[in-house]
VOBATOR-166493 format. One record per atom (N, C-alpha, C): residue number from 1; atom name; y, x, z. Coordinates in steps of 0.1 Angstrom, whole numbers, plus 5000, padded with zeros to 4 digits. Atoms other than C-alpha are relative to their C-alpha. Layout:
<pts>
(NUM; "CA"; (Y; X; Z)),
...
</pts>
This chain:
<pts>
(1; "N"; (5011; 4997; 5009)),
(1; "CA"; (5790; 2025; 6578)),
(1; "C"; (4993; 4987; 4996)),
(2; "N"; (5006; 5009; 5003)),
(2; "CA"; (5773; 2004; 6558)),
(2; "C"; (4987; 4998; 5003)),
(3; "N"; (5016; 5000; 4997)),
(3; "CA"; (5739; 1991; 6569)),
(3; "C"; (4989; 4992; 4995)),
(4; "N"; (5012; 5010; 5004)),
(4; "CA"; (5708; 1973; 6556)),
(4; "C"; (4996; 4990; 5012)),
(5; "N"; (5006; 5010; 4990)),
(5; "CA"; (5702; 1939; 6573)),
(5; "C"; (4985; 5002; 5009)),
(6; "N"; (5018; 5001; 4999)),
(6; "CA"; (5667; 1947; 6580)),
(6; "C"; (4999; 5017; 5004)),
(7; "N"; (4995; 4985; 4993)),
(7; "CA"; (5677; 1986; 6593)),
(7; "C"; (4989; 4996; 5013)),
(8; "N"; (5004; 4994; 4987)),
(8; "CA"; (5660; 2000; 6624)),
(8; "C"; (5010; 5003; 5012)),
(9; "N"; (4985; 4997; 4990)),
(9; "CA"; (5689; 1994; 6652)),
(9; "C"; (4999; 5009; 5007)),
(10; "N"; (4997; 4981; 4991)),
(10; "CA"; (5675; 2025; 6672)),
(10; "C"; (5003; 5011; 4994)),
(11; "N"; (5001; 4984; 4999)),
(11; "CA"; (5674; 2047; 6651)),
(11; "C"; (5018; 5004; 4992)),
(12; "N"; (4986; 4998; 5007)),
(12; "CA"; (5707; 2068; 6641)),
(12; "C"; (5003; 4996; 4986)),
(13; "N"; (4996; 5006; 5009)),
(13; "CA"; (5723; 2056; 6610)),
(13; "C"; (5003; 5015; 4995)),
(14; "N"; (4999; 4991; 5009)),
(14; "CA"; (5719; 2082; 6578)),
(14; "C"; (5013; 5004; 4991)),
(15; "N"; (4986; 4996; 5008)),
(15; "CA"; (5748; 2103; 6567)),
(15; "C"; (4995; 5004; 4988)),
(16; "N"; (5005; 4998; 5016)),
(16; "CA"; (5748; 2101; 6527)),
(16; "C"; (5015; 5002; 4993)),
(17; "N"; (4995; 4995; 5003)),
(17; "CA"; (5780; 2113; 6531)),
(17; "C"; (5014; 4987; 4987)),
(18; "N"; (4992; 5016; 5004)),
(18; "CA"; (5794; 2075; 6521)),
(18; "C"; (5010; 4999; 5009)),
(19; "N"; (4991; 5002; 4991)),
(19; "CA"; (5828; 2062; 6531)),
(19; "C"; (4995; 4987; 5006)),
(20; "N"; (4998; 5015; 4995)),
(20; "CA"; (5834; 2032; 6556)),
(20; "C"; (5009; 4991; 4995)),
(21; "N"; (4992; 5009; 5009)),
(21; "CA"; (5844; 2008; 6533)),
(21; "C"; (4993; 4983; 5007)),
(22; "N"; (5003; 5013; 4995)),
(22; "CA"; (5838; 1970; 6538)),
(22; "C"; (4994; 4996; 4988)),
(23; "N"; (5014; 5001; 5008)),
(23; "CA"; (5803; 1958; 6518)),
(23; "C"; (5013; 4996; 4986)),
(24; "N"; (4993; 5004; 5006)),
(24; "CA"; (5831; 1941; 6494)),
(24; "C"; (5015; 5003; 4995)),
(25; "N"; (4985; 4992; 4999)),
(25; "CA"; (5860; 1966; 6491)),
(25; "C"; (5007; 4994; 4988)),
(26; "N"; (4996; 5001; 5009)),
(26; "CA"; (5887; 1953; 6467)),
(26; "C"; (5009; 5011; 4993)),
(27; "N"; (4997; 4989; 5005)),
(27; "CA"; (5896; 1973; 6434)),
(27; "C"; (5016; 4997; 5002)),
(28; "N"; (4983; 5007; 4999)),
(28; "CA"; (5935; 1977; 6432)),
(28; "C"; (5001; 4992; 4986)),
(29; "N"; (4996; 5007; 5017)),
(29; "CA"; (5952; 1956; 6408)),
(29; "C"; (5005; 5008; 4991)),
(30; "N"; (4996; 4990; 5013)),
(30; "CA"; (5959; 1969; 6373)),
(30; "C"; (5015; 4996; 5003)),
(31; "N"; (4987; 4998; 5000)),
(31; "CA"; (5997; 1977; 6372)),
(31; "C"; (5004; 4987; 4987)),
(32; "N"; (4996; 5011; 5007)),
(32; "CA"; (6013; 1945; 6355)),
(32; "C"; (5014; 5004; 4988)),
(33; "N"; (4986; 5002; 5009)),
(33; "CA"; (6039; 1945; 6324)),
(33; "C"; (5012; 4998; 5009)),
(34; "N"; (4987; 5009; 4995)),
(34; "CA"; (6075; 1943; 6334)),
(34; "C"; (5005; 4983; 4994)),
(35; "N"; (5001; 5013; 5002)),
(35; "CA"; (6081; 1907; 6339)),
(35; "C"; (5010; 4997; 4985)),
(36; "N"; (4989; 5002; 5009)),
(36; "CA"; (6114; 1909; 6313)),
(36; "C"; (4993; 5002; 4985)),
(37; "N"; (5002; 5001; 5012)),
(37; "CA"; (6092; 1912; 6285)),
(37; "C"; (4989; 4987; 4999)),
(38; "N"; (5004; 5014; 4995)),
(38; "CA"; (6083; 1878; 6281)),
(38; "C"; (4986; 5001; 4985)),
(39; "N"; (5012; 5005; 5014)),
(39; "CA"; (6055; 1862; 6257)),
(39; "C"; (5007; 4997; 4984)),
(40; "N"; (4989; 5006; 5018)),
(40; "CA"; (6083; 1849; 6227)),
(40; "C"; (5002; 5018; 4999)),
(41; "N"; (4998; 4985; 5007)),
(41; "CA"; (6092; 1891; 6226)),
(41; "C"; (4985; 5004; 4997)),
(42; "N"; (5010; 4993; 4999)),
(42; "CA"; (6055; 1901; 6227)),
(42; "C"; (4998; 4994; 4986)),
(43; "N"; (5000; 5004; 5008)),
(43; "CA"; (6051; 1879; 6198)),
(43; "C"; (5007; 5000; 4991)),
(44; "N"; (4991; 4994; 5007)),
(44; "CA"; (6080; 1890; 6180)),
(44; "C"; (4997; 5015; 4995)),
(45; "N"; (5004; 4984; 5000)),
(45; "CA"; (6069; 1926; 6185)),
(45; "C"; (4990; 4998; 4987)),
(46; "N"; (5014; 5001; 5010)),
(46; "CA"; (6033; 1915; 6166)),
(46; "C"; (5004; 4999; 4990)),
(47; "N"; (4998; 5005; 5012)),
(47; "CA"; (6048; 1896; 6141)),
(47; "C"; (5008; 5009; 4992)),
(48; "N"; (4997; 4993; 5010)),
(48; "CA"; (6070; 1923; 6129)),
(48; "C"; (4993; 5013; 4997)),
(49; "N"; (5017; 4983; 5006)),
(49; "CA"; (6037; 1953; 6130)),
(49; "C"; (4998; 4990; 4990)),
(50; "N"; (5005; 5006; 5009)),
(50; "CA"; (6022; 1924; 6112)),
(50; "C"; (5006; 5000; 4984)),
(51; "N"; (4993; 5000; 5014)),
(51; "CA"; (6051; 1921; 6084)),
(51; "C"; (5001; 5017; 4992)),
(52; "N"; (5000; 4990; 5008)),
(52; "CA"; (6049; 1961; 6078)),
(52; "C"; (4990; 4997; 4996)),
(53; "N"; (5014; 4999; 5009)),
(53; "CA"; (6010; 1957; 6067)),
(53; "C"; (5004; 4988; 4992)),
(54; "N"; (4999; 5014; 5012)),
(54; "CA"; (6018; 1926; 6042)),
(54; "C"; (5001; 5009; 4988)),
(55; "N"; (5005; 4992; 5014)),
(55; "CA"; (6023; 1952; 6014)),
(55; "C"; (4988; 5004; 4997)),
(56; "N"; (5009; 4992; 4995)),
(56; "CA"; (5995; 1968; 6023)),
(56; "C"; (4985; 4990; 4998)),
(57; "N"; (5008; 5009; 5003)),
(57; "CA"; (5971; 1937; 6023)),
(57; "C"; (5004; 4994; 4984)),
(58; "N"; (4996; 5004; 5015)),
(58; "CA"; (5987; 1926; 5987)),
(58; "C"; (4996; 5010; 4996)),
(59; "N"; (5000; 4991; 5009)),
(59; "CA"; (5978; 1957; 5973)),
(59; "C"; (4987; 4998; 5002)),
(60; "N"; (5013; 5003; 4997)),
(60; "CA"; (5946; 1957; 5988)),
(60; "C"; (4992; 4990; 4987)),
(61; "N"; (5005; 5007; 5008)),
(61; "CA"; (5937; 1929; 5969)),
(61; "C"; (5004; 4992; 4989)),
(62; "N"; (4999; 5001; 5016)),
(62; "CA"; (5950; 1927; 5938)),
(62; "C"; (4993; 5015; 4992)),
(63; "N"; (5007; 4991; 5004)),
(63; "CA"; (5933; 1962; 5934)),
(63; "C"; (4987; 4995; 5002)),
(64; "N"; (5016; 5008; 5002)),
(64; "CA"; (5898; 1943; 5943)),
(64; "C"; (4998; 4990; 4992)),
(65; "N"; (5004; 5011; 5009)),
(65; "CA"; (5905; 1917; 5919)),
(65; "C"; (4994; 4990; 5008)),
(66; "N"; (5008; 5014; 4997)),
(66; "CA"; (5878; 1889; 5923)),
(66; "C"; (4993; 5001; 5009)),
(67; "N"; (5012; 4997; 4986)),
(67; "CA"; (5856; 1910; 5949)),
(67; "C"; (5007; 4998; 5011)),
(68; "N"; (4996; 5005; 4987)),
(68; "CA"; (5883; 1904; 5976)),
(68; "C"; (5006; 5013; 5011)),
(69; "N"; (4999; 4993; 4989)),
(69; "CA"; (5893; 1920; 6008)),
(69; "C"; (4999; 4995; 5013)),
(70; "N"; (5003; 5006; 4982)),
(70; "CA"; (5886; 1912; 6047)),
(70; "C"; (5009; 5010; 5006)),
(71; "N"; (4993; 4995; 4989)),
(71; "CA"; (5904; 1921; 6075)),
(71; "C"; (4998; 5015; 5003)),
(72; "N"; (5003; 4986; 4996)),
(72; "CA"; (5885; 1949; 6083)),
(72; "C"; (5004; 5014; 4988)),
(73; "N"; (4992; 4993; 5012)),
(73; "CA"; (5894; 1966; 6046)),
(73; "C"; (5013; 5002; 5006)),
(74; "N"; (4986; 4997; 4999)),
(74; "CA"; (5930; 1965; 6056)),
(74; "C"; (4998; 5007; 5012)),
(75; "N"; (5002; 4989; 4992)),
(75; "CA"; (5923; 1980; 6090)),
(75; "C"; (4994; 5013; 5005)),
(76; "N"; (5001; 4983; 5000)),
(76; "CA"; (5906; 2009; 6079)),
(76; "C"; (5007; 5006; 4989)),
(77; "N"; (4988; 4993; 5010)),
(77; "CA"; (5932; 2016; 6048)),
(77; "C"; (5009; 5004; 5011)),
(78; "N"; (4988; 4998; 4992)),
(78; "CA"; (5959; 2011; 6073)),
(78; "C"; (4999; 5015; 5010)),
(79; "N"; (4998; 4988; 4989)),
(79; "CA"; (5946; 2037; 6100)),
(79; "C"; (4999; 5011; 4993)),
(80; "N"; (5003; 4985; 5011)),
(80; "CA"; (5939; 2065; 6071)),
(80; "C"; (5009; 5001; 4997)),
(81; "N"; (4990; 4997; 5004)),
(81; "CA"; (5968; 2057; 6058)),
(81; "C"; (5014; 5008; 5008)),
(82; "N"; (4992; 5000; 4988)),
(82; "CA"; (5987; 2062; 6091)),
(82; "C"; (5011; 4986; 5005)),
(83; "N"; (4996; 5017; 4998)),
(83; "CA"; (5999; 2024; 6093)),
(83; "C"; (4998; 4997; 5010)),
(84; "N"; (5005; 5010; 4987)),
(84; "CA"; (5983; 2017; 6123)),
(84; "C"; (4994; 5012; 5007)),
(85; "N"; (5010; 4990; 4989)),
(85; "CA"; (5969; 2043; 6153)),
(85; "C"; (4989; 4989; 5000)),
(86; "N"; (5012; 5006; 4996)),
(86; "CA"; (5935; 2034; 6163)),
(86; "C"; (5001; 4994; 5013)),
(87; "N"; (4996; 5005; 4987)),
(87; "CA"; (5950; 2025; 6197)),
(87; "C"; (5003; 4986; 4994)),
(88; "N"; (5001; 5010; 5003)),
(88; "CA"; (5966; 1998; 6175)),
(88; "C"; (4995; 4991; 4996)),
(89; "N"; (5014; 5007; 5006)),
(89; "CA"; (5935; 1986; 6158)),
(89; "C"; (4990; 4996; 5015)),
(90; "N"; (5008; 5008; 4993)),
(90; "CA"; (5920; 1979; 6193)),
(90; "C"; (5008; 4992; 5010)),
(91; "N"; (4992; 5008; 4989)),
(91; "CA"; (5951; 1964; 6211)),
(91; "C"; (5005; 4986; 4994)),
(92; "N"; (4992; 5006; 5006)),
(92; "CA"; (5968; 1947; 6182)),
(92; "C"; (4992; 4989; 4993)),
(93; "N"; (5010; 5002; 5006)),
(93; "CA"; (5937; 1942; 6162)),
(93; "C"; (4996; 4986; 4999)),
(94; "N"; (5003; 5010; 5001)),
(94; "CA"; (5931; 1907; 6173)),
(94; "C"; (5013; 4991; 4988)),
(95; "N"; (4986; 5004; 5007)),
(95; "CA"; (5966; 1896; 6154)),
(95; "C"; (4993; 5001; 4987)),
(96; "N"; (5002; 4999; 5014)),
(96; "CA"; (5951; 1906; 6119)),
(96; "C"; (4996; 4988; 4994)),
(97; "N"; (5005; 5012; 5004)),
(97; "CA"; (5939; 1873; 6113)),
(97; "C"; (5010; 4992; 4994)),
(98; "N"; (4994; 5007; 5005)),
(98; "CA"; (5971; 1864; 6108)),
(98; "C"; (5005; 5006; 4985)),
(99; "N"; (4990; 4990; 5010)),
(99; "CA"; (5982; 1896; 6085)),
(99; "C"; (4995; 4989; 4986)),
(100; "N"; (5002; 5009; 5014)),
(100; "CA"; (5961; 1875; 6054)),
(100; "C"; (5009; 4984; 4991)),
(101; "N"; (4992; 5012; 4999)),
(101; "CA"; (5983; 1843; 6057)),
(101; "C"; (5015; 5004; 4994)),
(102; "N"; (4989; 4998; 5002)),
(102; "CA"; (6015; 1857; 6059)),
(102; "C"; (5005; 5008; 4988)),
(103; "N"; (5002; 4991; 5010)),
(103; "CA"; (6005; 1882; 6029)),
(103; "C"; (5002; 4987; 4990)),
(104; "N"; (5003; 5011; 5010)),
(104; "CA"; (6000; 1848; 6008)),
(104; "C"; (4986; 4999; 4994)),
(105; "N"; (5012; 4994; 5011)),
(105; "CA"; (5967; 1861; 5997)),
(105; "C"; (4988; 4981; 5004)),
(106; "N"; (5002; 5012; 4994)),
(106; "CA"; (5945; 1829; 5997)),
(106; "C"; (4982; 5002; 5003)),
(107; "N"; (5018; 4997; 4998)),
(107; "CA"; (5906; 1825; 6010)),
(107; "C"; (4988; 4996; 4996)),
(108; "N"; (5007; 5008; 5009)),
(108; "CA"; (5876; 1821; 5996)),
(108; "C"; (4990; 4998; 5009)),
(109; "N"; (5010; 5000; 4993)),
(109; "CA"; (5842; 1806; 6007)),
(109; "C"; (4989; 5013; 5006)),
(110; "N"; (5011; 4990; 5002)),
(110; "CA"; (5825; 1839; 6006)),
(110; "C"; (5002; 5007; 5016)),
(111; "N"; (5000; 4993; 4990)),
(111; "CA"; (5823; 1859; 6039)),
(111; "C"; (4989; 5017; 5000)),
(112; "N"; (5006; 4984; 5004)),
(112; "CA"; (5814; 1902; 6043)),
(112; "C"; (4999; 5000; 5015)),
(113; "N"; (5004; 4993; 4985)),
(113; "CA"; (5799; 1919; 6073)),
(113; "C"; (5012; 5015; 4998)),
(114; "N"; (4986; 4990; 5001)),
(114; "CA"; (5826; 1942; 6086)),
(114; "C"; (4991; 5010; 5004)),
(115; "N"; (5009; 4982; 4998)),
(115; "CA"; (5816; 1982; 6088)),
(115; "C"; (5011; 5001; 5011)),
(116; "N"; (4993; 4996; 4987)),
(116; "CA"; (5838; 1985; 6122)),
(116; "C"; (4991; 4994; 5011)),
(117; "N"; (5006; 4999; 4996)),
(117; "CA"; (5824; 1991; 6150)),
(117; "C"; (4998; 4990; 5017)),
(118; "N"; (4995; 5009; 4991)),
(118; "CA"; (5846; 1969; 6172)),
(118; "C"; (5001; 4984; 4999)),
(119; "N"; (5005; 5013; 5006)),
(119; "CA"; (5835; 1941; 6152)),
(119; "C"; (4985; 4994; 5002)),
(120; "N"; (5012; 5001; 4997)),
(120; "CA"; (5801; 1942; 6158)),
(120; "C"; (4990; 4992; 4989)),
(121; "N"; (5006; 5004; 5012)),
(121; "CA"; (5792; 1939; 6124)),
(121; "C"; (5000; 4984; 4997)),
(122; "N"; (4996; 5011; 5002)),
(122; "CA"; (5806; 1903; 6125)),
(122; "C"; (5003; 5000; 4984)),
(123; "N"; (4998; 5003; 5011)),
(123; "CA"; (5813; 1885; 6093)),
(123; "C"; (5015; 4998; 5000)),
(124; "N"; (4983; 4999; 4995)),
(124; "CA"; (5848; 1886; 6084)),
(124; "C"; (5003; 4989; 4984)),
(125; "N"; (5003; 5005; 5013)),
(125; "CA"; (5861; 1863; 6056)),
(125; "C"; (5006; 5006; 4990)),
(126; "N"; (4995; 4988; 5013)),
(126; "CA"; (5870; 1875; 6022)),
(126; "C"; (5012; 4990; 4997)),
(127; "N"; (4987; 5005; 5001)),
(127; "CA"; (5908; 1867; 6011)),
(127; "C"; (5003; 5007; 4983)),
(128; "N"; (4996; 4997; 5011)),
(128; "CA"; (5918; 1870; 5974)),
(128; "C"; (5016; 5002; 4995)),
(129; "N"; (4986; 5004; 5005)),
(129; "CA"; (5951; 1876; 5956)),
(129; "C"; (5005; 4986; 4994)),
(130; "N"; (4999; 5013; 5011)),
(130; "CA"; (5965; 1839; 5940)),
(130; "C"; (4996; 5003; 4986)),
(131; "N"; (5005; 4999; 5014)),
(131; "CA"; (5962; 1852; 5908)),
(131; "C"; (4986; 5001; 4993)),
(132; "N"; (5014; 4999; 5002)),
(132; "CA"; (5922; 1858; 5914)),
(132; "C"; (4997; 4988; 5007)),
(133; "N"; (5005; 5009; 4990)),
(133; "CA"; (5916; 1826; 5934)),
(133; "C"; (4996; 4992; 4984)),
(134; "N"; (5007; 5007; 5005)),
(134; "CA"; (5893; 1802; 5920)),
(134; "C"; (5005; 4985; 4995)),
(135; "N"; (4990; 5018; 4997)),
(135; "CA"; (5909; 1766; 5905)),
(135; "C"; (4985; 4991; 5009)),
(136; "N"; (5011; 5012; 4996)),
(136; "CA"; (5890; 1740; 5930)),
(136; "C"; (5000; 4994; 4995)),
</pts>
């Protein structure tokens, strides 16, 4: 049983119906990936969810024209559309940064506050089609 340093040593120690653990019990460990799937497949894996959304982000924003699209646009088309579970939007979700790159779509100075919730209303940047980008 666990006791308060500063306890009463005569008197009986209070059943609250607590186990005898040790003040620092450790949690188990989380069950680990099979070793055989290495980091170069896990990255393979991403990269080809990533190349199904590339249509998906081109369309995006060639239908917004000059106003743009952000990450978070393609990640709530995608889940409506059924492209992506919402499991994948909070596992995969970090990867999207690259979906805009590989789309070709090019970026502009402008930056939007994302409406997701796992964003935390972060700013996200806005990405245009070539054909709407601005000549520097």
């Amino acid at each position: 049983m666990i006791r308060h340093p500063h306890a009463d040593e005569s008197a009986p120690p209070k059943d609250r119906g607590t186990a005898d653990l040790p003040m620092f019990a450790q949690a188990p460990e989380p069950p680990r990936q099979s070793e055989t799937y290495t980091q170069a497949q896990r990255n393979a894996d991403v990269r080809a969810w990533l190349e199904t959304l590339v249509p998906l982000a081109r369309e995006l924003a060639r239908k917004s024209g000059a106003h743009g699209v952000t990450v978070s646009d393609v990640r709530i088309t995608a889940v409506n559309r059924g492209l992506m579970t919402d499991e994948e939007s909070r596992t995969r979700g970090s990867a999207l940064g690259q979906l805009m790159k590989m789309a070709g779509l090019v970026e502009t100075p402008e930056f939007r506050r994302s409406s997701i919730g796992r964003s935390h209303s972060n700013n996200h940047r806005v990405w245009v089609a070539p054909e709407f980008a601005r000549a520097a």
